[in-house]
C-alpha positions in Angstrom: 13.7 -9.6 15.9 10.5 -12.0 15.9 10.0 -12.7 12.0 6.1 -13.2 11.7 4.0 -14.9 8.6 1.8 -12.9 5.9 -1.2 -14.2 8.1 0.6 -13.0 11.5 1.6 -9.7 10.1 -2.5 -9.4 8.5 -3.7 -10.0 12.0 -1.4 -8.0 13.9 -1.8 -5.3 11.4 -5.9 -5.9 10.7 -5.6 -5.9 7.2 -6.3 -9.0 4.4 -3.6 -11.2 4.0 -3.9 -10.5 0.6 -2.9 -6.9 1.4 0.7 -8.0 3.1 1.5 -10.4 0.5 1.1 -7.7 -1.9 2.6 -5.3 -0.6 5.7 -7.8 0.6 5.7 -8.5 -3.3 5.8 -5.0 -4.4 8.7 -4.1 -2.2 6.2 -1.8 -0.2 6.4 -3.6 2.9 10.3 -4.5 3.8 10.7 -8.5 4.3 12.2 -11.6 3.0 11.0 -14.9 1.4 12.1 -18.0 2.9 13.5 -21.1 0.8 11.4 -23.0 -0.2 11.2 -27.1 0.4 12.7 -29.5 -1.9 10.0 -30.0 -4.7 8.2 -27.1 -4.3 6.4 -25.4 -7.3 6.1 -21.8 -5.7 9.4 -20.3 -3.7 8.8 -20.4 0.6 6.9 -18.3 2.2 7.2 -14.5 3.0 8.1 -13.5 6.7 8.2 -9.6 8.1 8.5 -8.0 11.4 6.2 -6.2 13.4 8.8 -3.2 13.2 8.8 -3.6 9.6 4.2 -3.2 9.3 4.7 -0.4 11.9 6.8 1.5 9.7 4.7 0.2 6.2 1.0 1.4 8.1 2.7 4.6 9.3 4.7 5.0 5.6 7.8 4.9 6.4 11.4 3.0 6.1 11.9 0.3 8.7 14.6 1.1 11.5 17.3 -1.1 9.5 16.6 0.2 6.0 17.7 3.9 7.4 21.0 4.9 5.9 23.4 4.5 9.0 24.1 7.9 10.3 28.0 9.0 9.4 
């Protein structure tokens, strides 16, 4: 799985930046924030897969988030 930036996914997904990052922050949009460096204020930047905006723009649960089949 290629992990992609907020401003990767915005592009792929042609939507604001803004958008992704709020969405990644509102547990909307299924992805994971990196550590951040040594000193810095904020915590690392967010990072999400293409599969992962796919299944956000169409509204539904990523391929990895579905409850494995029993």
């Amino acid at each position: 799985m290629k992990w992609m930036t907020v401003t990767e996914a915005a592009e792929y997904a042609r939507r604001h930046p803004r958008t992704i990052g709020d969405a990644l922050r509102a547990g909307e949009l299924h992805g994971f924030q990196a550590a951040k460096k040594k000193g810095a204020r904020k915590g690392g930047n967010w990072l999400t897969s293409a599969a992962c905006v796919d299944a956000w723009i169409e509204g539904r649960d990523c391929e990895h988030q579905l409850p494995a089949a029993a």
